[in-house]
N, C-alpha and C positions, 0 to 999 in steps of 0.2 A: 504494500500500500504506500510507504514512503519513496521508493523507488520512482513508483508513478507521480508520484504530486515532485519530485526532484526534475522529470522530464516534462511536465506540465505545469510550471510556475506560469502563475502569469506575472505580466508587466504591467506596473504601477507607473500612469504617467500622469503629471501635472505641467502645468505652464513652465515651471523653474526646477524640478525632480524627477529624475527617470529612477527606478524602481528596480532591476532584471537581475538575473543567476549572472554571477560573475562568470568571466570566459579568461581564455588562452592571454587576449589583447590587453589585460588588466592589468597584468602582471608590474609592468613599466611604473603604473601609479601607484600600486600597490606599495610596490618597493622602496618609492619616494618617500611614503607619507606613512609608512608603519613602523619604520624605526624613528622617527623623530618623537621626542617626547612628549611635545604638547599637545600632540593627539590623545594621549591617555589621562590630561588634566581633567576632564568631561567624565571620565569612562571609571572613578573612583579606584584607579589602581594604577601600576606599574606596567608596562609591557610584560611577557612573558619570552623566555628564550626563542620560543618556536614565532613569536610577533616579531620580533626584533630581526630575526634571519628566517624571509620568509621563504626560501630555499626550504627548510624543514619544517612549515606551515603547509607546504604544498606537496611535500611528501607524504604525508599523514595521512592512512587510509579514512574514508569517510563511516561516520560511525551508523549504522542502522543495524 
C-alpha cells in the first residue's frame, strides 16, 4: 500500500510553492543547503551525520 501512494504522490501546487517527490535533479540543491547550519535553526535540532553528507542520506535504503 505505501509502495503505491510513493508512485502516486500527487503535486501540491500554489502561485509561489510547488509540492512533488524529490528526483535525481535535486540532488545539486540538496547538497547546497543541507549542510549549512541555518537551515536547522527552524527545525529545533542539529543536523545529523547522514544530513550533513548527503552522499549517505541517499544511500539509505527507504524504510517500509
Amino acid at each position: 500500500m505505501l509502495k503505491d501512494y510513493e508512485i502516486d504522490k500527487p503535486i501540491l501546487e500554489t502561485d509561489r510553492l510547488i509540492i512533488r517527490v524529490l528526483n535525481e535533479n535535486d540532488v545539486p540543491d540538496l547538497r547546497e543547503w543541507l549542510g549549512r547550519d541555518e537551515i536547522y535553526t527552524y527545525w529545533g535540532r542539529k543536523a545529523s551525520k547522514n544530513e550533513k553528507n548527503l552522499s549517505l542520506c541517499l544511500l539509505m535504503p527507504a524504510l517500509g
